[in-house]
N, C-alpha and C positions, 0 to 999 in steps of 0.2 A: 658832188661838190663838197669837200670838208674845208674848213676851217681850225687854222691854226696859232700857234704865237711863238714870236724867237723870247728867249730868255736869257738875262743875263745881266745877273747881280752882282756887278764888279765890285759895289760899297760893300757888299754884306763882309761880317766878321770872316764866315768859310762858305766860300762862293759854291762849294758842291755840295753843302747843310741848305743854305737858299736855295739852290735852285732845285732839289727836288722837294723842297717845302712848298715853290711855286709853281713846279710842275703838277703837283697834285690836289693846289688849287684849279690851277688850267681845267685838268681831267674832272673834279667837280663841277664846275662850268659847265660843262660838254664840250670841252674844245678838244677837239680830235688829235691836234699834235702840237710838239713843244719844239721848237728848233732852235739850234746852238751855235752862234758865231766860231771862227778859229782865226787869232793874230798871233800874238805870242806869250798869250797866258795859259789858262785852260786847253788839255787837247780834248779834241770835241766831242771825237770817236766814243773815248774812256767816258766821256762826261753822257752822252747818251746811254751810252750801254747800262751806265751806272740808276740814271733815271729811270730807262725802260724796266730794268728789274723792280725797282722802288715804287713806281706807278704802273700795274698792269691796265691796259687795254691802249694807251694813249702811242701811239706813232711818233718817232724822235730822230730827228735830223738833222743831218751837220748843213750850217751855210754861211760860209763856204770854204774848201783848204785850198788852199792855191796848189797851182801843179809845180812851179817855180820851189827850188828848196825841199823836194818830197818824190821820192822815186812809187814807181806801182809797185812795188812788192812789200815793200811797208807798209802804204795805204791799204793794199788789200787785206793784210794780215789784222792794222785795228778795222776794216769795215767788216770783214769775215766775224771778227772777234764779237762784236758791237750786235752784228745779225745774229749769232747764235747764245749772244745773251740775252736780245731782247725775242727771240724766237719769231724772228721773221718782221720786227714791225722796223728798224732802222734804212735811213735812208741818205745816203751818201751824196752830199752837195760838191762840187769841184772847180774851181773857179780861176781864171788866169792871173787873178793880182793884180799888184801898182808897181810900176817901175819905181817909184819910192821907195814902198816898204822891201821888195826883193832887192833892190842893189843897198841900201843901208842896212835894212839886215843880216843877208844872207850873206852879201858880199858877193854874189855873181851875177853878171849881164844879163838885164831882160828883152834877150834877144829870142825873136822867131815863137812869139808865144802861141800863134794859133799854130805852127806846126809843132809843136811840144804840148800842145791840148790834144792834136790827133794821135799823136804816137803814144801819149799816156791812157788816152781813153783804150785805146786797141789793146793794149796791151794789161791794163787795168780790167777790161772788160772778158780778156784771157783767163785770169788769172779768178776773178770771182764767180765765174761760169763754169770753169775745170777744176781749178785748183791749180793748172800750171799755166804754164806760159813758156814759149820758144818766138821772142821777138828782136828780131833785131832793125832799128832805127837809124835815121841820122843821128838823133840826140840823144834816141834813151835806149839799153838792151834790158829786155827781163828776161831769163831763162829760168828753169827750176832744177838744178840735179835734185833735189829732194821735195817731194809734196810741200802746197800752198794750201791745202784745203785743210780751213776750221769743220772737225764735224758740225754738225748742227748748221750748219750755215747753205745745206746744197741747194735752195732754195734761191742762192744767188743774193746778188743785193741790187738795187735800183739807184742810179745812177744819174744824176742831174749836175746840171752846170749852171752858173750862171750868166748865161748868154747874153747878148741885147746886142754887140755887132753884126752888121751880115756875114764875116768870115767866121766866128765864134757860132751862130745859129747855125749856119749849114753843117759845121763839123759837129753839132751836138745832133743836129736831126739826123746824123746820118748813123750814130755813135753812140748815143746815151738814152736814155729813158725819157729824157724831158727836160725842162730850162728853171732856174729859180732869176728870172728879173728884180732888180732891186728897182725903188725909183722911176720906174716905169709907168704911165700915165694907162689909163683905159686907150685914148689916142696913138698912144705910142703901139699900144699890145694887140690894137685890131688893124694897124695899119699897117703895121711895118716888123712887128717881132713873130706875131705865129702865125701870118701866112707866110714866112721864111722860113721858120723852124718845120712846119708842118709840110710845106712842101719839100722840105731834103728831106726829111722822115720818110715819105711816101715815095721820093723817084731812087729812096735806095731800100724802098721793100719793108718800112718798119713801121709798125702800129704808130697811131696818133701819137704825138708826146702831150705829155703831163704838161702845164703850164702853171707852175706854182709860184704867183706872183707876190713879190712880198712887201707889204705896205706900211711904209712911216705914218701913224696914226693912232689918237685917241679921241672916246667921247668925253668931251666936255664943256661946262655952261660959260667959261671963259677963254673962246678958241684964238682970240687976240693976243693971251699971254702964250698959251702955247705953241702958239705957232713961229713967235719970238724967239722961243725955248726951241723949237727944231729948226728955226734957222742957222742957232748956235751950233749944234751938233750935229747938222748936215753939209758944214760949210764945206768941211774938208772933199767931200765928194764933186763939190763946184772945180774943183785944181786938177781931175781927172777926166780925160777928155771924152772917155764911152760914157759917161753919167753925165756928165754937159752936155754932150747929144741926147741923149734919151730923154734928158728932162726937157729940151726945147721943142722934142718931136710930141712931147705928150703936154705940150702949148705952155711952159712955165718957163721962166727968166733962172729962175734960183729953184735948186733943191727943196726949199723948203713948200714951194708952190705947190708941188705935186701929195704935198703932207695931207694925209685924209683929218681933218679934225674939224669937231663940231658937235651936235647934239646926235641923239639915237638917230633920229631919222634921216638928219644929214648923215650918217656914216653907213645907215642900211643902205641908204639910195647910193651913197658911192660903191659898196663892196657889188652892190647889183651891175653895178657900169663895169667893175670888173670883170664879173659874171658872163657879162653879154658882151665883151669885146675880147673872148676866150678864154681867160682864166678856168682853170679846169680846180684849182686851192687858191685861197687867198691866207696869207699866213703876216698878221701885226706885226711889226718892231716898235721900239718908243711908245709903247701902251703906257709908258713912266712920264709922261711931258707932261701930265695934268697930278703929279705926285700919286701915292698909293691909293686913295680915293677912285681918281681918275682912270689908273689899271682897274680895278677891278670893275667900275662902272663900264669900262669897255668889254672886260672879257666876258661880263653876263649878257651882252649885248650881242659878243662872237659866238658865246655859247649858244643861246639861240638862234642865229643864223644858220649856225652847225645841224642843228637839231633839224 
């Protein structure tokens, strides 16, 4: 069981001076790894790579890039890249999106996402295994006439999604290394997300998956205010219809319900509920709702749990 934290100092002056200033608080902690949002700021890939060199021993993660707007032979070339800078500790998050942000952003149709999760993962999964790929899809082709392999990287890279539907679980169990659930309750993740993911893992041959669940939560002596404070900046996730279900499956009305927040012992006994309803990682976001104070009273709190 390790323990982790997403980072991600959008205020700071220069967001990659912060955040390996914070990843290296993390790794003093004992916090095991540091993991890194992708929308359209920071790419995540580079911003790991960059960290993992900067901070030896700590594990660094992308969560999540959408498949929407991003072909595999790209992706593979920063996760390849990312692996053999951080020599083996990077771990590659993948995630379907919002028909929001891909049709305003991108400008193309978020049509047919879980079968364009399948075709990218196969073909993603080609490509950081070999170094090549010869795939051809309904929606996406990768071929290689010239090598895809980063030396230093043959070790491959590890592969998660961020799952929580039943058509998304099954194609990651069947596909990927393991799930990164956002939002996801202890109820939701013993009921209904990893005996789904674990059984397509198993009726198509493949080791247990990782279950790296990632939780909106800080400790602090004033959880009244901050959970006010994660209603704000959870809100947007109430407008998207897989995180509306997940959060009602893990028994909350609003995103913000499922917010782990409170004193030490309230949040040891939540991450434990984690623990015991599968979570194989549990990894913080919002360790900022109780201001700088509040982060780090929580990560000496994760750091120990880690330990």
């Amino acid at each position: 069981m390790t323990v982790g934290v997403a980072i991600s100092p959008t205020d700071a002056d220069n967001q990659i001076d912060a955040t390996v200033r914070l990843a290296q608080e993390a790794a003093a902690a004992g916090l095991r790894s540091a993991w890194f949002g992708q929308t359209f700021g920071a790419d995540s890939p580079q911003l790991a790579a960059i960290v993992g060199r900067e901070v030896p021993g700590i594990d660094v993660g992308t969560s999540a890039i959408p498949v929407f707007g991003r072909h595999p032979l790209l992706v593979s070339s920063q996760a390849q890249t990312a692996q053999a800078a951080t020599h083996g500790r990077y771990h590659l998050g993948l995630a379907l999106g919002t028909k929001l942000l891909t049709e305003a952003g991108f400008g193309i149709p978020f049509e047919r996402p879980i079968a364009r999760l399948r075709e990218f993962l196969t073909a993603l999964r080609q490509l950081t295994e070999t170094g090549s790929a010869d795939f051809h899809g309904e929606l996406l082709t990768a071929t290689t006439p010239a090598p895809a392999r980063v030396p230093g990287a043959e070790a491959g890279v590890p592969l998660l999604v961020a799952a929580m539907g039943p058509q998304a679980l099954r194609v990651s169990g069947e596909l990927a290394d393991g799930i990164l659930p956002y939002l996801a309750g202890p109820r939701a993740l013993a009921e209904h997300i990893v005996p789904a993911v674990t059984s397509a893992a198993r009726n198509a041959g493949r080791p247990a998956p990782r279950i790296v669940a990632l939780v909106h939560g800080v400790v602090t002596s004033d959880p009244d205010a901050a959970r006010e404070t994660a209603a704000g900046q959870l809100a947007f996730y109430e407008q998207i219809p897989s995180y509306a279900r997940v959060v009602e499956l893990s028994g909350g009305r609003r995103a913000a319900d499922v917010a782990v927040i409170g004193d030490e012992r309230t949040v040891a006994a939540e991450v434990q509920r984690y623990r015991d309803a599968g979570a194989t990682e549990v990894v913080f976001s919002g360790t900022d709702l109780a201001g700088d104070a509040g982060r780090r009273r929580t990560w000496e709190l994760l750091g120990e749990l880690a330990g």
